[in-house]
C-alpha positions as MATLAB code, in Angstrom:
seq = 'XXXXXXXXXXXXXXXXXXXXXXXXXXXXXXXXXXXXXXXXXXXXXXXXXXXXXXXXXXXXXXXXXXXXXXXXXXXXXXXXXXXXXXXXXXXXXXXXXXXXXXXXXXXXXXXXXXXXXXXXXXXXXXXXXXXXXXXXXXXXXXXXXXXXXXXXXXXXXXXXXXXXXXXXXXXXXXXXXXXXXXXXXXXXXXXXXXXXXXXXXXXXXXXXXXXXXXXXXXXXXXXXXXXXXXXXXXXXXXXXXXXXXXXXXXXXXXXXXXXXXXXXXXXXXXXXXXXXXXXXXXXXXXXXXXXXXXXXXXXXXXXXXXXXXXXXXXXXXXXXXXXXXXXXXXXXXXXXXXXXXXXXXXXXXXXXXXXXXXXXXXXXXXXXXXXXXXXXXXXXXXXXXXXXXXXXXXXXXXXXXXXXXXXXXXXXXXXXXXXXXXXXXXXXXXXXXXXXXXXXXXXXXXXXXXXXXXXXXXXXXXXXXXXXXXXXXXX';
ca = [
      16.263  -13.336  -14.180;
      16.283  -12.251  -17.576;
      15.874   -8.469  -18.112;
      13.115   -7.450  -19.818;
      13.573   -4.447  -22.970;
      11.844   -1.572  -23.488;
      10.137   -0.618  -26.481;
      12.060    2.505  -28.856;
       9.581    3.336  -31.468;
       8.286    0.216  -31.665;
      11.714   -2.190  -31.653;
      12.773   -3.579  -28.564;
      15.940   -1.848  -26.726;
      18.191   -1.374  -23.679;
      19.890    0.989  -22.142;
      22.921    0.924  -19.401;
      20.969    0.736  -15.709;
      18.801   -1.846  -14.550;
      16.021   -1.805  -12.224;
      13.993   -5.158  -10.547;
      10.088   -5.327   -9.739;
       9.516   -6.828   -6.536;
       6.250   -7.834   -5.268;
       4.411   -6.207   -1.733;
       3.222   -9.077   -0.270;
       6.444  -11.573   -0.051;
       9.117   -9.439   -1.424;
      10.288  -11.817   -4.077;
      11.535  -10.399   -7.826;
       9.286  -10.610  -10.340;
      10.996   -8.582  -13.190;
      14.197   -6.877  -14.386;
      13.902   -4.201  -17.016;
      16.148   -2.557  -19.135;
      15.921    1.840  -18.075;
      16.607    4.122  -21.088;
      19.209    6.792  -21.280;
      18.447   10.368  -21.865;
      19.977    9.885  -25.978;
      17.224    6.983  -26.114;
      14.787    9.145  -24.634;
      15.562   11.829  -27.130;
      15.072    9.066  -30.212;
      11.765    8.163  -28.996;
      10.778   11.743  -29.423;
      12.297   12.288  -32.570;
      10.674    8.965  -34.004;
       7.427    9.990  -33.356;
       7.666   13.350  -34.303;
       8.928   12.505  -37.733;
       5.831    9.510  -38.399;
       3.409   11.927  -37.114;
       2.472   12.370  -40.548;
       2.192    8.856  -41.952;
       0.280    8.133  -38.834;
      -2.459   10.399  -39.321;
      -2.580    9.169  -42.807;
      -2.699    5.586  -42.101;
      -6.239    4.417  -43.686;
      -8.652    3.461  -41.138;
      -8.817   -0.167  -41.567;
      -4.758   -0.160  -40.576;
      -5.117    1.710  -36.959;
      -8.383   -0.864  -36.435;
      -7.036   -3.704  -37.130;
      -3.872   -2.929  -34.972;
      -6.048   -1.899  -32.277;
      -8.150   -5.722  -32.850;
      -5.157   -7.736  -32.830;
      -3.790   -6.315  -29.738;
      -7.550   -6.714  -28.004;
      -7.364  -10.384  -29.600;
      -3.781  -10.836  -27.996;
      -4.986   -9.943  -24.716;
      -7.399  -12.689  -24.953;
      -5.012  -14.974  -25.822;
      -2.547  -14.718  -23.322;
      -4.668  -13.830  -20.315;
      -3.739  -15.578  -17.470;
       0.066  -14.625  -18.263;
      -0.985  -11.394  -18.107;
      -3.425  -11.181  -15.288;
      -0.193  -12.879  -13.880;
       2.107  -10.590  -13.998;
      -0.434   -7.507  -12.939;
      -0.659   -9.503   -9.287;
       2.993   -9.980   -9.047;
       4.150   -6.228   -9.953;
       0.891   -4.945   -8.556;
      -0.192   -7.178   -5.592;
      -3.258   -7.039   -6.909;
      -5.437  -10.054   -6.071;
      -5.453  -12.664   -9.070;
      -9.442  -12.209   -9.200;
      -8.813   -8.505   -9.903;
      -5.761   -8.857  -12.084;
      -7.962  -11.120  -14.186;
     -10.985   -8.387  -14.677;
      -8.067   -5.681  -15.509;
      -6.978   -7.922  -18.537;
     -10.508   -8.764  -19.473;
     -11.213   -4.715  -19.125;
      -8.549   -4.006  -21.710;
      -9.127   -6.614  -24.498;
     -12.758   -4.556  -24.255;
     -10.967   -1.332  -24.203;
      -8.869   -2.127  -27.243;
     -12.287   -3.686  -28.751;
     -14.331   -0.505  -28.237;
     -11.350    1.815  -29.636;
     -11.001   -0.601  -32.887;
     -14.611   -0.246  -33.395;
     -14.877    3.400  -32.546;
     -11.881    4.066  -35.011;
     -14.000    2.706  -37.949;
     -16.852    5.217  -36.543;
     -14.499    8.389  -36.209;
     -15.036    9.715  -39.645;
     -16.172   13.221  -39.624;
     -18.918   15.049  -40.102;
     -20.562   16.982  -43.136;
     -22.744   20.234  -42.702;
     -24.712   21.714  -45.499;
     -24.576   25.727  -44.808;
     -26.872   26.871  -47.595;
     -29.471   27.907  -44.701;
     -28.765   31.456  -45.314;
     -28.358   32.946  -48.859;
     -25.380   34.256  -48.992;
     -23.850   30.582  -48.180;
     -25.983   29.144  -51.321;
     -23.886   26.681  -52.857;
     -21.533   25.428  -49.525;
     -21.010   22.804  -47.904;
     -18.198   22.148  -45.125;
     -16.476   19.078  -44.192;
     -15.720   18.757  -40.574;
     -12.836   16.204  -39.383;
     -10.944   15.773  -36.825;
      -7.300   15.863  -36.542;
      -4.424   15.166  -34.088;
      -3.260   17.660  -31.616;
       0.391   15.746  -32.274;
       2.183   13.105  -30.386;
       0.283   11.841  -26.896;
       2.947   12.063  -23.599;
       0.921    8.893  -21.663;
       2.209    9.115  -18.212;
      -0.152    6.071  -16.660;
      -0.357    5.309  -12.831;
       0.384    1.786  -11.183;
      -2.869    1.088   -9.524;
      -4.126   -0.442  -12.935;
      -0.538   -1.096  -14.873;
      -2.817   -2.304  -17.980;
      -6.550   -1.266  -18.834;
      -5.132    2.716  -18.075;
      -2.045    2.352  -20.407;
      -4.884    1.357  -22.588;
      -6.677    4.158  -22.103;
      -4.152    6.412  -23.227;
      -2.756    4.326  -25.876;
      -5.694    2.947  -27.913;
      -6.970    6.199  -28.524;
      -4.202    8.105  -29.667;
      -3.456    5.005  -32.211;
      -7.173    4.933  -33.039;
      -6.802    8.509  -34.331;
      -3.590    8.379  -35.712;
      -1.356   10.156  -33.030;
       2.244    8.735  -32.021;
       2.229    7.367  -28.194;
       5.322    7.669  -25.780;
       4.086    5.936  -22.457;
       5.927    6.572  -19.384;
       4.415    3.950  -17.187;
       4.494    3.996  -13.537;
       8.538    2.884  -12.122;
       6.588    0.521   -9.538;
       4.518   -1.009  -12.053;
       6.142   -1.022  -15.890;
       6.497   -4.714  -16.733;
       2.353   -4.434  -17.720;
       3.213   -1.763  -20.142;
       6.050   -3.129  -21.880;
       3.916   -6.612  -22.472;
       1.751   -4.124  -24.190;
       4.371   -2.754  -26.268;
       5.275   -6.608  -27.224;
       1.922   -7.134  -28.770;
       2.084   -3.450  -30.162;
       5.056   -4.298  -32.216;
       3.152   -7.434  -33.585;
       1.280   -5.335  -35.620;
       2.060   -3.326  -38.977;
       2.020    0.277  -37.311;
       5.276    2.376  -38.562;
       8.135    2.417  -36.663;
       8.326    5.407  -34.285;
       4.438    5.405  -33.510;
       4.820    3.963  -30.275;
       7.482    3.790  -27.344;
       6.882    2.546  -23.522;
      10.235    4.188  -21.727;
      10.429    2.950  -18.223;
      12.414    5.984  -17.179;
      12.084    7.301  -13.161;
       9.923    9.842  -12.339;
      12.670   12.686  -11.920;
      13.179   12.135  -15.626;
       9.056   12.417  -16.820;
       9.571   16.600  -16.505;
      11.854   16.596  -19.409;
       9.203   14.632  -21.446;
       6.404   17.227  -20.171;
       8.263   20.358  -20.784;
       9.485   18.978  -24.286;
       7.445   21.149  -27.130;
       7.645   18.149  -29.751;
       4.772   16.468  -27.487;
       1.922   18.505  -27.530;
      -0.453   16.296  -25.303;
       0.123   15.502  -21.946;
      -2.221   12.705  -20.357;
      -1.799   11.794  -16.817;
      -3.397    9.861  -14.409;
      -2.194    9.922  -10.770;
      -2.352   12.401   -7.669;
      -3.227   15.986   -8.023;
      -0.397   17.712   -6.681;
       1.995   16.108   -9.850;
      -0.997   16.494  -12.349;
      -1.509   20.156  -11.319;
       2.246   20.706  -11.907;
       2.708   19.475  -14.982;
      -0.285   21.521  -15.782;
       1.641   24.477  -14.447;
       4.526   23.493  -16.108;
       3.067   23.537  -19.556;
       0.307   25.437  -19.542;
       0.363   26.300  -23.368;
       0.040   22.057  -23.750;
      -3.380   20.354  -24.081;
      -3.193   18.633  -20.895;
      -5.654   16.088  -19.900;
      -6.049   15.108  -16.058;
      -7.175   12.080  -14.443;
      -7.067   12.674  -10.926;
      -7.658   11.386   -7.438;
     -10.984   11.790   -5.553;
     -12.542   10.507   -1.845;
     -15.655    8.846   -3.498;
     -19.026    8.815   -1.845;
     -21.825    5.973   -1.784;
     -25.266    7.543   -0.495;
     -27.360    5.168    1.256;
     -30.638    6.318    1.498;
     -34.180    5.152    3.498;
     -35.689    3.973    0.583;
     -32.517    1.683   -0.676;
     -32.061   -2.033   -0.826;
     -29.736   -2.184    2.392;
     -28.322   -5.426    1.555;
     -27.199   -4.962   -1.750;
     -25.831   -1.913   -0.976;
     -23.721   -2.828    1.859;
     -22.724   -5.659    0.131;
     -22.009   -3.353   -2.799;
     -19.980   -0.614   -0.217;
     -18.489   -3.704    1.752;
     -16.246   -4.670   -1.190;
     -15.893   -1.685   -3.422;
     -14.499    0.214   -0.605;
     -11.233   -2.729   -0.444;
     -11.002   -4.369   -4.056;
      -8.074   -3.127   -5.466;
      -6.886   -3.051   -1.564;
      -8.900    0.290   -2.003;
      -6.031    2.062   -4.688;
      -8.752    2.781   -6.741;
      -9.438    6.739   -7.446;
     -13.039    5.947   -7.427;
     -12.953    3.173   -4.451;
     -16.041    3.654   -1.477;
     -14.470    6.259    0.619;
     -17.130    8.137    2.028;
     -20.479    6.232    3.497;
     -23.487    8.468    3.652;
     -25.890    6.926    5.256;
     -29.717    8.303    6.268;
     -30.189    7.679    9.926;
     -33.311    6.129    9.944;
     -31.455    3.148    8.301;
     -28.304    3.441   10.109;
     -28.413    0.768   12.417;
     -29.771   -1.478    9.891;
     -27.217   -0.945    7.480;
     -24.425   -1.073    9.793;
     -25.734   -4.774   11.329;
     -25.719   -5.872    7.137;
     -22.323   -3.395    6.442;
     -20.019   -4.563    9.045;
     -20.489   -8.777    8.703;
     -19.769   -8.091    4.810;
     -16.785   -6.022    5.685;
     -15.176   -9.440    7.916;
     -16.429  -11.716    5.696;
     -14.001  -10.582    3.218;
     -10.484  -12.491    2.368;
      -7.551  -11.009    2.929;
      -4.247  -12.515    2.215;
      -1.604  -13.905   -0.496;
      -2.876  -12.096   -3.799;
      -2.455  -15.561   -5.764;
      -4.662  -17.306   -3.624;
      -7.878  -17.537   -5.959;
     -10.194  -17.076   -2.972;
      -8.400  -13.679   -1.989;
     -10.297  -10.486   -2.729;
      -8.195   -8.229   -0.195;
      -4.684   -7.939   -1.279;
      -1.536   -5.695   -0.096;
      -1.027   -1.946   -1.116;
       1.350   -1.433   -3.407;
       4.245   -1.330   -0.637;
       5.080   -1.252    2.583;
       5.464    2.980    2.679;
       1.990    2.921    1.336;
       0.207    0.994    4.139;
       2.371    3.208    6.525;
       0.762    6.031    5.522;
      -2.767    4.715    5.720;
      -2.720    3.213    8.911;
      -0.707    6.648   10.241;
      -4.204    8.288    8.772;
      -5.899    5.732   10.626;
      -4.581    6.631   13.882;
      -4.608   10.371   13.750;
      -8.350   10.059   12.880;
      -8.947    8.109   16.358;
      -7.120   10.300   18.084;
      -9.445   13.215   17.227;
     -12.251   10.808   18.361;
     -12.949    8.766   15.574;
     -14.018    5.359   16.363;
     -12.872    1.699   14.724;
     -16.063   -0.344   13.752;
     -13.960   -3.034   12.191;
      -9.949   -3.316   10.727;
      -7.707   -0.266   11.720;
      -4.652   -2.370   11.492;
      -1.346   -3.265    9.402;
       0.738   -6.395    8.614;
       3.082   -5.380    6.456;
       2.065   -4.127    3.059;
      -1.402   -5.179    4.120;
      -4.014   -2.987    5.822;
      -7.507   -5.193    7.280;
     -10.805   -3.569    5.848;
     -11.353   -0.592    8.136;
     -14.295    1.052    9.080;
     -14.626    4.186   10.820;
     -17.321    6.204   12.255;
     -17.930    9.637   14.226;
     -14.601   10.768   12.154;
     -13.882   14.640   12.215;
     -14.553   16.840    9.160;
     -10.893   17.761    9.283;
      -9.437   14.479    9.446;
      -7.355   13.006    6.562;
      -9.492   10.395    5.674;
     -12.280   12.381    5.258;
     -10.991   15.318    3.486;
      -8.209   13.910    1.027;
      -7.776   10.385   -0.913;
      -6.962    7.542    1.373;
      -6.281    5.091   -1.551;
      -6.335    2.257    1.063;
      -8.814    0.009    2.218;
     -10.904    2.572    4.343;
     -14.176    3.718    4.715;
     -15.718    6.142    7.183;
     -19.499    6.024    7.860;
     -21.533    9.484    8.483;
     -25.271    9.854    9.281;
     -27.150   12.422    7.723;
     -30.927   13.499    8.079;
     -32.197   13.321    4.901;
     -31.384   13.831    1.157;
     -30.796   17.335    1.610;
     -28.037   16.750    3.985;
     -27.076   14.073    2.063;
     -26.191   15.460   -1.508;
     -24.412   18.690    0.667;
     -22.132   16.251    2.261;
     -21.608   14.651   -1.250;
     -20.126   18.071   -2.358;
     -18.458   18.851    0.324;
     -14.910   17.785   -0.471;
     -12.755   19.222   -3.109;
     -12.628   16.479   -5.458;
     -15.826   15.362   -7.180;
     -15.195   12.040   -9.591;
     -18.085    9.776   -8.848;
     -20.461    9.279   -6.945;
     -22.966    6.247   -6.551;
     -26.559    7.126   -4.761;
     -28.542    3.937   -3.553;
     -31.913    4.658   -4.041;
     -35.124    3.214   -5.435;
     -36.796    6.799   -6.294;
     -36.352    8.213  -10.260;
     -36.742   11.904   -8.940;
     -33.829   11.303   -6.584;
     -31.770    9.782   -9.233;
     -32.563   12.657  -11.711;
     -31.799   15.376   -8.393;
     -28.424   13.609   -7.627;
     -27.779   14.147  -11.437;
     -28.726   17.557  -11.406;
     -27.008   18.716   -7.892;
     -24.329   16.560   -7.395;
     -20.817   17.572   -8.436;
     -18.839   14.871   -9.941;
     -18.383   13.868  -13.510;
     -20.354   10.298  -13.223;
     -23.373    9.387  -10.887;
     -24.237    6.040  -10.569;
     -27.675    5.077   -9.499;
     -28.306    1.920   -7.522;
     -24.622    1.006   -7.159;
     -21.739    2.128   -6.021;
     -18.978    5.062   -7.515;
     -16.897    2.229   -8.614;
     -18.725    0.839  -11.516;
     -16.769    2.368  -14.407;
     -18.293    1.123  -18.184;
     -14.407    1.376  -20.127;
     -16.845    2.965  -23.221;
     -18.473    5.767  -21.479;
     -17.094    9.402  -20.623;
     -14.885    9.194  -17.432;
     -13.025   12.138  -15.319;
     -14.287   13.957  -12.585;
     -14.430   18.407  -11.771;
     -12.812   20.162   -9.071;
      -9.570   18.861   -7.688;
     -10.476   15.273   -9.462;
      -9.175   16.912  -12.914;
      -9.713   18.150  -15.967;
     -10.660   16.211  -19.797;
     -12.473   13.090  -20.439;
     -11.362    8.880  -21.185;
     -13.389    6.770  -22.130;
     -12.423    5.627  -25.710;
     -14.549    8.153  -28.048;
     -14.269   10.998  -25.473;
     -10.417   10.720  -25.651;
     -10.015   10.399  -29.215;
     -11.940   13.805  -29.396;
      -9.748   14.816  -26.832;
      -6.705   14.061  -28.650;
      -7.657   16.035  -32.585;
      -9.070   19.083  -32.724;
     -11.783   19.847  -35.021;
     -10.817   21.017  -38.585;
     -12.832   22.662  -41.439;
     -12.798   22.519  -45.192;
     -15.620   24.422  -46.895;
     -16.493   23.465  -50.494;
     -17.810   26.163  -53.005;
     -20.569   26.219  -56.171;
     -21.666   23.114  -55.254;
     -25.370   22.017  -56.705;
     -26.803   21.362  -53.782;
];
C-alpha cells in the first residue's frame, strides 16, 4: 500500500514513522500515511508565520477562487471521496456521500461569503465635534488558525476550519484526527491545486500527545477545536491568553409534544438518533415525550427504530454503520448495561457485535445514569415522559451541555417560548437537533463550548475588528 504524504506548507512531504488506517467494521487497511517529525512540525509553523502577511493581502478574487476550485474539486471527485470517509470512518456510504456533498457547499458558501467580507463604513459627523469624519471599519486576522478537527466528520469539519481562515486571509495548520487523517490530506491535495502561497496551509497528521506543543506555541494565535470537552477545556486552560474557539460535545434533546405530527417525528428521532452510528455531537439523545402521546409515539417510534439497516457500511442500503472502533462500542454498550442495572429498561437494541452497537432504546433510565447525563456518541436514545411543556423545556435544560435542541410542535407561541427559554445555541422547530444548515451560526453554551462556525460567523471569529478614521472630509 502506497503511503500517503502529508502536506508542509502546501508541498507534499514525509517524515520517518508510518502509521496505517484500518477500517471498524472488517479490519482491513485502507491507508498508510507519512507522520511528521517535530523539525517538520516546526517548518509548518514558521511557513505560515512568515506568509501571514501576503495572505492577508491576497486580493479577494485570489482567496475566492481558491476556495471555488476546491468546492468544484469536491464535486468532481465525489464518490472517491465519499469513499474513503466510509473506509477510515465506517461511516455508511449514504452518509459519507452527504459529508462530501456538505463540503463542496461549505467551500461554496465561504467563496461567496469571501467576496461579501468587505468592511464596513460609518459616517460619525452625528455630533459636532466629529464634523468632517468618517471611519472605515475592516476586519483583520487574529494570525495563523491551529485547526485541530475531530474524526466523526474527517471532511465537511476540516472544512469548517479551513475555508474560513483562507476566506479571510489567515494561514491554516490542521491537525486532523490520528483515526481519521486520510480525509484531510485529500483536502490538502486539492488545496495545493490552487495558486495560494506556499506556507498558507499544512495538514500534519501528528498523534495527539504531540497537538499540546502546537497549542501552547505563541506563533498560532487561534486555536479551533472540535471534540470532547475535557481536551477542549484544557487547551483552553492551557492557553488562556489565545482566542480559542470550542466546538464541543452535547446529549441533544428532541421534544415531542401533544400537538406534534407523531409520525414524522418518530420517524425523524428513529434515524437521527443512529445516522452517523449516533457519533454525531448533535445526534437524538434525549426523547422528551408528553404523556398523553406516549404510547402513541412509542407504537410509531419503536417499528422505525427496527426497521433500520444495520450492517457493512458499503452496502448502499445500510444506514446503521459501526462506531469508529471496537473500544468505542465497548464503552457504549458498558453505559448500556450500567443504566439497566439501575432499572432502566431495553425497548429495542442494547447489544454489540463488534464495532457495531443495534439501535437502542431505553426508557425509565435514572437521572444519574451515563446516558442521560453525559454524551453517549453511540446509537442510543432514552425516552422520558413529561407532563406538559413546562416540564418539558426544564428537562431540556437540565444537563450541562446545551447545543441543540429540536421541539416538535405545530404551535408558533411554543416555537417562539422554546426560543426564548431553552438553553442551547440552535432550536429547531418541527425537526429534530440534527438538522445543521453548513451557512448558519453553529456552537452550543454551557459545557457544549464556546465561539461560533458556520462560514461568516467563523470568519468574524477569526479577524478582529479594526478602525481607520478619516479627517476634513466634505461630507
Amino acid at each position: 500500500m502506497d503511503v500517503r504524504s502529508f502536506w508542509l506548507a502546501g508541498r507534499p512531504a514525509m517524515g520517518d514513522a508510518e502509521l496505517t488506517v484500518t477500517n471498524s467494521h472488517d479490519g482491513r487497511p485502507v491507508g498508510t500515511y507519512s507522520v511528521p517529525t517535530d523539525a517538520q512540525v516546526e517548518e509548518a509553523i514558521a511557513a505560515a508565520v512568515a506568509v501571514q502577511k501576503e495572505a492577508a493581502a491576497l486580493p479577494i478574487h485570489v482567496r475566492a477562487e481558491a476556495l471555488a476550485h476546491v468546492s468544484r474539486r469536491l464535486a468532481e471527485r465525489a464518490e472517491e471521496i465519499a469513499q474513503l470517509i466510509s473506509g477510515e470512518n465506517g461511516k455508511p456510504i449514504l452518509w459519507a456521500r452527504g459529508e462530501v456533498g456538505r463540503a463542496v457547499a461549505t467551500f461554496r458558501f465561504a467563496a461567496e461569503e469571501t467576496r461579501r467580507f468587505s468592511g464596513d463604513v460609518q459616517r460619525l459627523d452625528t455630533e459636532p465635534a466629529a464634523a468632517g469624519r468618517l471611519a472605515y471599519v475592516s476586519r483583520v486576522p487574529r494570525g495563523p488558525v491551529l485547526a485541530i478537527t475531530p474524526f466523526n466528520f474527517p471532511l465537511n469539519l476540516v472544512a469548517h476550519k479551513v475555508a474560513p481562515a483562507l476566506a479571510v486571509g489567515a494561514p491554516v495548520i490542521v491537525k486532523p484526527a490520528p483515526a481519521t487523517p486520510l480525509s484531510s490530506l485529500l483536502l490538502g491535495e486539492l488545496l495545493a491545486e490552487t495558486d495560494l502561497p506556499a506556507g498558507m496551509f499544512s495538514v500534519l497528521p501528528v498523534p495527539n500527545e504531540g497537538a499540546a506543543a502546537l497549542v501552547q506555541d505563541p506563533r498560532l494565535p487561534v486555536v479551533s477545536f472540535t471534540g470532547s470537552g475535557p481536551v477542549g477545556y484544557s487547551i483552553m486552560d492551557q492557553v488562556p491568553r489565545k482566542h480559542v474557539t470550542l466546538e464541543l460535545g452535547g446529549n441533544a434533546a428532541a421534544v415531542v409534544l401533544a400537538d406534534a405530527d407523531l409520525d414524522w417525528a418518530a420517524s425523524r428521532v428513529a434515524l437521527f438518533s443512529n445516522y452517523q452510528a449516533g457519533q454525531s455531537c448533535i445526534a437524538v439523545q434525549r426523547v422528551i415525550v408528553e404523556e398523553s402521546v406516549l404510547p402513541e409515539f412509542l407504537d410509531k417510534l419503536l417499528p422505525a427504530v427496527s426497521a433500520l439497516v444495520t450492517g457493512d457500511p458499503q452496502d448502499e442500503k445500510t444506514q446503521v454503520g459501526p462506531l469508529v472502533s471496537v473500544a468505542a462500542a465497548e464503552r457504549v454498550e458498558q453505559w448500556v448495561k450500567e443504566a439497566v442495572a439501575s432499572g432502566a429498561r431495553v425497548l429495542a437494541g442494547g447489544t454489540r457485535d463488534g464495532a457495531t452497537v443495534a439501535p437502542t432504546v431505553l426508557t425509565d433510565v435514572p437521572a444519574d445514569a451515563k446516558v442521560a447525563r453525559e454524551e453517549v456518541f453511540g446509537p442510543v436514545m432514552i425516552v422520558q415522559p413529561v407532563g406538559s411543556v413546562d416540564e418539558a423545556f426544564a428537562a431540556v435544560n437540565d444537563s450541562a451541555y446545551g447545543l441543540q435542541a429540536g421541539v416538535f410542535t405545530r404551535s408558533l407561541d411554543v416555537a417562539f417560548r422554546a426560543n426564548r427559554e431553552l438553553e442551547v445555541g440552535g432550536v429547531i422547530i418541527g425537526d429534530v437537533p440534527s438538522y445543521r444548515a453548513d451557512q448558519m451560526p453553529y456552537g452550543g453554551v454551557k459545557d457544549s463550548g464556546v465561539g461560533r462556525e458556520g462560514l461568516r460567523s467563523a470568519m468574524e471569529d477569526f479577524t478582529y475588528e479594526k478602525v481607520m478614521v478619516l479627517t476634513g472630509l466634505s461630507l
